[in-house]
PLY file of the C-alpha trace (Angstrom):
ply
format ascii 1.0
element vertex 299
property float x
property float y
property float z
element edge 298
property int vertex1
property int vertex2
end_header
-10.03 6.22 36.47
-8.83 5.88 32.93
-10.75 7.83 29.92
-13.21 5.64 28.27
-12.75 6.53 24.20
-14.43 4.93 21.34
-13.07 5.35 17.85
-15.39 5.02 14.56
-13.13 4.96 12.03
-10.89 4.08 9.32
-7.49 1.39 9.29
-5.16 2.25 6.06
-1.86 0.28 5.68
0.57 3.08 4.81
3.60 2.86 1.75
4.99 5.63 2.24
7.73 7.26 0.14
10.01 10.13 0.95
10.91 12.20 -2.07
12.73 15.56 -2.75
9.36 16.63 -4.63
6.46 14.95 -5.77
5.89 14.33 -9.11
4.26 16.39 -11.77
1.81 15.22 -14.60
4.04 12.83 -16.63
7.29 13.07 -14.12
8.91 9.99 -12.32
10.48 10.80 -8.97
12.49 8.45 -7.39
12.34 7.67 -3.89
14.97 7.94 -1.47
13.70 5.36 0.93
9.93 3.53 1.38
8.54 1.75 4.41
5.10 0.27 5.04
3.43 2.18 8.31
-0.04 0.80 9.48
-2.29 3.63 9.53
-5.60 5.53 8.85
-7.06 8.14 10.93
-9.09 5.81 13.15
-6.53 3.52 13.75
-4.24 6.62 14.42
-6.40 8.11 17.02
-7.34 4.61 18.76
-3.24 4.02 19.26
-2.71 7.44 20.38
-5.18 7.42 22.61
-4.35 3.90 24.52
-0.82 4.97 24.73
-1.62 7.84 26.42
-3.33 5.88 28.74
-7.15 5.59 27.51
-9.09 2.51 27.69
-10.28 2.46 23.78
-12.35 0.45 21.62
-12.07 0.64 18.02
-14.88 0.18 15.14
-13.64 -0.13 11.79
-13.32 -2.22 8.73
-10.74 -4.53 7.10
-10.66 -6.86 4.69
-10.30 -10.34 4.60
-6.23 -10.27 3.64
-3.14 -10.11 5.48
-3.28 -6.05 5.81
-6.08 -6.70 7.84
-4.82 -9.51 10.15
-2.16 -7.51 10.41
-4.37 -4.61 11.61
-6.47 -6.49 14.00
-3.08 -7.94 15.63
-1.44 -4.98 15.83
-4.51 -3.15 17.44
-4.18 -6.52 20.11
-0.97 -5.59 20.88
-1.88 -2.13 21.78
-4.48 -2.53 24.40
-7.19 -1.04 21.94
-10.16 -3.29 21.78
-10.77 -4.51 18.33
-13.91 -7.31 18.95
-15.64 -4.69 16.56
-13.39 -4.34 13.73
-15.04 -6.53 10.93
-13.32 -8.56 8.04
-15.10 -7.68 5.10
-15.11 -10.50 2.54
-14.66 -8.81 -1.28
-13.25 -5.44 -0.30
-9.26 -4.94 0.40
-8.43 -3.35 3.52
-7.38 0.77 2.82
-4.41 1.35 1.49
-2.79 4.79 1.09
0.96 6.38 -0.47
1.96 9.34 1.42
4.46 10.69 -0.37
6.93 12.68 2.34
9.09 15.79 1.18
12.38 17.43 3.19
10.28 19.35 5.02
8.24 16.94 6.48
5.04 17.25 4.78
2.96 14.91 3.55
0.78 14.35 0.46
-1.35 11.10 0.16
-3.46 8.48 -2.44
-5.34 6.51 -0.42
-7.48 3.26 -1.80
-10.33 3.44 0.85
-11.50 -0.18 0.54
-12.95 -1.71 3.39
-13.66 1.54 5.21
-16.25 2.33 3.01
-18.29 -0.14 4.10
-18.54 0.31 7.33
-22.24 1.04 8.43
-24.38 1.89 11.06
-25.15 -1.52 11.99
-21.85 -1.98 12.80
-21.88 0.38 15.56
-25.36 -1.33 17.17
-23.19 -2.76 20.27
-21.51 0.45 20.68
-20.11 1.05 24.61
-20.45 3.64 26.56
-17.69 6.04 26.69
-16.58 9.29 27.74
-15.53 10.32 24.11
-16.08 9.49 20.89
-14.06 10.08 18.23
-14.89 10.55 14.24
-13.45 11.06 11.24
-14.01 11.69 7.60
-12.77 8.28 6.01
-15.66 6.32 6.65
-19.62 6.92 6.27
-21.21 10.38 7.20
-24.34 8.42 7.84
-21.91 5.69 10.00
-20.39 8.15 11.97
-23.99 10.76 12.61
-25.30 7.07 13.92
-22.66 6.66 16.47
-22.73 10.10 17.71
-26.17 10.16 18.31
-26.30 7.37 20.40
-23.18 8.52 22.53
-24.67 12.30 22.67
-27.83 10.92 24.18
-25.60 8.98 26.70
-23.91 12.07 27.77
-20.50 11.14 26.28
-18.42 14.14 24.31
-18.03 13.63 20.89
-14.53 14.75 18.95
-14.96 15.34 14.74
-12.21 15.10 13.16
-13.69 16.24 9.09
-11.05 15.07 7.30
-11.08 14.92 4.83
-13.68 17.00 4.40
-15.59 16.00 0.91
-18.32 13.96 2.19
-19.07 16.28 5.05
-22.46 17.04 5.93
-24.55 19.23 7.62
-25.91 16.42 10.06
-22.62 15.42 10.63
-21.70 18.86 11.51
-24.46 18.98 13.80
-23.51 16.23 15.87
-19.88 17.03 17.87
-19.13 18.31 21.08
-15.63 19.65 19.30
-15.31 19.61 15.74
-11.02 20.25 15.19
-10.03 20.89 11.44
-6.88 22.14 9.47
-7.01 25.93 8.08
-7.33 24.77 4.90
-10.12 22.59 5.51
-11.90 25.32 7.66
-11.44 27.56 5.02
-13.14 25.41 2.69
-15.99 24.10 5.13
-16.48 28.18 5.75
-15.98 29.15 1.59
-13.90 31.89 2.46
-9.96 33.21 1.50
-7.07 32.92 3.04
-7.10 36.46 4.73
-9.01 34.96 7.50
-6.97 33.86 10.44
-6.80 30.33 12.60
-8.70 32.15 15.54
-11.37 33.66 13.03
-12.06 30.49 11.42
-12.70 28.74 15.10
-14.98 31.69 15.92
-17.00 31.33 13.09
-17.10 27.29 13.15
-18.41 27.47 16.66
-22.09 26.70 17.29
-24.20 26.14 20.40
-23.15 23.12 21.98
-19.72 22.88 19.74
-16.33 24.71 20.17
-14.15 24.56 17.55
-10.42 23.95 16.86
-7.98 24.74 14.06
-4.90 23.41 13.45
-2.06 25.50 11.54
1.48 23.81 11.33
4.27 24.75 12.70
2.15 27.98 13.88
-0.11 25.84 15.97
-3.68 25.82 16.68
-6.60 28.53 17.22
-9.81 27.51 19.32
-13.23 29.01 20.33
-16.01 27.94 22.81
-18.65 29.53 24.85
-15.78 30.96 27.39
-13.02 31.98 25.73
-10.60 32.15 22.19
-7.17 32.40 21.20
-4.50 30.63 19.92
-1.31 28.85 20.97
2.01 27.97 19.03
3.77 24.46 19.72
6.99 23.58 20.75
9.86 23.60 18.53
11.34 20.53 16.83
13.08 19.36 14.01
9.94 18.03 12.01
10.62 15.07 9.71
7.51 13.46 8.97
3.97 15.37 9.72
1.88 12.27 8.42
0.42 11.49 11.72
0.97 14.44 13.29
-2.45 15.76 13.19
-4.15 12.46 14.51
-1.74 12.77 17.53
-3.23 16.24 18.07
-6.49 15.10 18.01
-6.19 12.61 20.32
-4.65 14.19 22.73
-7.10 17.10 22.80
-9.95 14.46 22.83
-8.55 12.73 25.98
-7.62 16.12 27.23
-10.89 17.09 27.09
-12.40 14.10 28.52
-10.37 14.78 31.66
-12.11 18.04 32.48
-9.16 20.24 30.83
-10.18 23.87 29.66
-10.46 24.05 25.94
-6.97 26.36 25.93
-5.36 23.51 28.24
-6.60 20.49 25.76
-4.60 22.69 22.46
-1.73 23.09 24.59
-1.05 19.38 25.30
-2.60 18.71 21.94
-0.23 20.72 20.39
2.83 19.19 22.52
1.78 15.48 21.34
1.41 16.62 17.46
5.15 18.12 17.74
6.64 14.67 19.01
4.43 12.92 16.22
6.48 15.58 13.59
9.88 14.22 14.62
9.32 10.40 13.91
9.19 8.53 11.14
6.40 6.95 10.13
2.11 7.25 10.95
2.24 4.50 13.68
5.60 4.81 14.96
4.97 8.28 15.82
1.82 8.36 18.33
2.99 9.46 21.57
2.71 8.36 24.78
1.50 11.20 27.82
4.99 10.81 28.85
6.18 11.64 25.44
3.63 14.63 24.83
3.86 15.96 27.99
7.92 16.57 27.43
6.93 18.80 25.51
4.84 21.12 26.57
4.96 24.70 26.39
3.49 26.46 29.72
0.55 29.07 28.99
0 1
1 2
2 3
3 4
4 5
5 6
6 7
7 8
8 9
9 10
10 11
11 12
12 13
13 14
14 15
15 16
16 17
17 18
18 19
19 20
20 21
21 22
22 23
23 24
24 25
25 26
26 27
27 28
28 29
29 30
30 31
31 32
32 33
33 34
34 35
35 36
36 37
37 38
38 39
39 40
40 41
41 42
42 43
43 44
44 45
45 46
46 47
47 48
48 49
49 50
50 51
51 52
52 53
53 54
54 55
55 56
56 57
57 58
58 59
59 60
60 61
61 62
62 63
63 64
64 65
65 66
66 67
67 68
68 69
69 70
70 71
71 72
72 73
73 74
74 75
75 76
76 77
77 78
78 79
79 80
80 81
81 82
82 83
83 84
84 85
85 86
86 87
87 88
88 89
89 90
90 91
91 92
92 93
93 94
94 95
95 96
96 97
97 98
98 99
99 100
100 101
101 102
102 103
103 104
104 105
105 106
106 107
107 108
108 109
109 110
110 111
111 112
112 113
113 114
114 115
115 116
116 117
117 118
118 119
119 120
120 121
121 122
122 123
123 124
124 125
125 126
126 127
127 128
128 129
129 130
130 131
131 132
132 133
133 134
134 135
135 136
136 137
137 138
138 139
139 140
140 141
141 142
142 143
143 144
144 145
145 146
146 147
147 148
148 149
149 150
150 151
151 152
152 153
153 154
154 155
155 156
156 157
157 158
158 159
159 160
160 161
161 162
162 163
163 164
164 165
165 166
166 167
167 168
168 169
169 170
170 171
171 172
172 173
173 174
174 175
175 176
176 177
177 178
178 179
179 180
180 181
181 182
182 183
183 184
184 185
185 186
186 187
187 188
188 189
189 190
190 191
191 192
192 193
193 194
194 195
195 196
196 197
197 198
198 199
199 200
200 201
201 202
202 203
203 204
204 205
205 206
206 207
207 208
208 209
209 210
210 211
211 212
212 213
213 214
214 215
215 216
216 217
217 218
218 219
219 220
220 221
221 222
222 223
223 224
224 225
225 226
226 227
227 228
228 229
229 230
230 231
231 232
232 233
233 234
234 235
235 236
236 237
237 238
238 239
239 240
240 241
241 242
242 243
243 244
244 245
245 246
246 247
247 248
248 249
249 250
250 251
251 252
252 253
253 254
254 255
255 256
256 257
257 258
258 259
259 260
260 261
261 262
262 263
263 264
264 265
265 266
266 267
267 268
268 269
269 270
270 271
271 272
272 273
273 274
274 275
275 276
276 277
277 278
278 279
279 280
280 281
281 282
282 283
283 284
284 285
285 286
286 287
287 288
288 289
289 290
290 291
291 292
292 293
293 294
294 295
295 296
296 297
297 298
């Protein structure tokens, strides 16, 4: 039986531009190519997740313009459920400009328009599921809301803090498995950078929540009740990491849902965020098992 996943969260059309550095106060860079990439770290993690075989439903928020016709088609097209995905009338749907370097990496603006506004009311017909999964792009208050209601149903919930501005202590409160970057832990934590991937899970860990960290190319740390560590992913040739840490999270959320061990769910998490590294492009990039599971470096 598939993995029933619900996704709270936000839907950003992407124009992204790859440059050999991003600019400085008062520079102009000029781009070497641009493409426009449907995105956001909902919509990220509801595609990821169908592809790799979930049966998902998405709540999020658009606006009433093409971006987000374009969205709710799109999401149509991918299996995901979008029959709670609202048009908002007088807010734009999200709109963000990663701006891509050599290496890969990515630095964004985002616009976040119509995500925003998404409330709690909006999540008042929520299904059951066997995860949820949040983010940090939409409401704090939104996002505790859905939780709680999928907690008390027994479902595992998946936080996903980024980023991590708006983050609260109730909504810290509320995951099963809340999976950040270093930097981000480091900052949620307010300590330096002498503290390594695996002691940052270890001391993000609470009762009832394991924690993951996610470190680039060196790969992710984790801690939960039973055990700690850390894995590094496969190698590739990253070109583009802009979605590469949504593909990680869904694959350790669905991983998880299946029963996997916490040390299993980083492994194939860690195989899915590779592939994501070596396409082009947010949407483009979200793996399929098949795809993630290429990849995979044995324990």
């Amino acid at each position: 039986m598939a993995v029933r996943a619900v996704v709270v969260g936000s839907l950003v059309m992407d124009l992204a531009f790859k440059v050999d550095v991003r600019p400085g106060p008062g520079d102009v860079v000029i781009a070497s190519d641009f493409a426009r990439f449907r995105g956001g770290k909902g919509y990220n993690h509801a595609v990821a997740l169908a592809r790799m075989g979930a049966e998902v439903c998405m709540i999020g928020a658009v606006g009433r313009d093409p971006y987000g016709d374009a969205f709710l088609t799109a999401l149509e097209h991918e299996n995901v459920d979008a029959t709670r995905v609202v048009q908002l009338r007088g807010s734009p749907t999200g709109v963000a400009v990663p701006l891509i370097t050599p290496d890969g990496a990515a630095g964004y603006v985002q616009y976040p328009g119509a995500n925003r506004l998404l409330a709690a009311a909006h999540c008042a017909d929520i299904p059951d599921c066997d995860v949820l999964m949040l983010q940090g792009e939409v409401s704090a208050a939104t996002s505790c809301h859905a939780a709680r209601i999928i907690r008390g149903r027994g479902g595992k919930v998946l936080l996903n803090p980024a980023p991590v501005d708006e983050l609260t202590d109730k909504l810290l409160a509320v995951p099963t498995v809340i999976s950040l970057n270093r930097y981000e832990a480091r900052r949620v934590l307010e300590v330096g950078d002498d503290i390594d991937g695996v002691e940052l899970a270890r001391r993000l860990r609470h009762d009832g929540c394991a924690a993951v960290v996610t470190m680039g190319a060196e790969g992710a740390a984790w801690a939960d009740d039973e055990s700690e560590g850390s894995a590094a992913p496969p190698r590739v040739d990253a070109i583009d990491a802009t979605a590469a840490g949504a593909s990680f999270n869904a694959a350790l959320a669905i991983s998880i849902a299946e029963g996997a061990s916490l040390d299993e769910a980083v492994r194939f998490a860690n195989a899915a965020g590779a592939y994501s590294s070596t396409v082009t492009g947010a949407e483009p990039s979200l793996p399929t098992r098949a795809q993630a599971e290429a990849l995979l470096v044995p324990a």
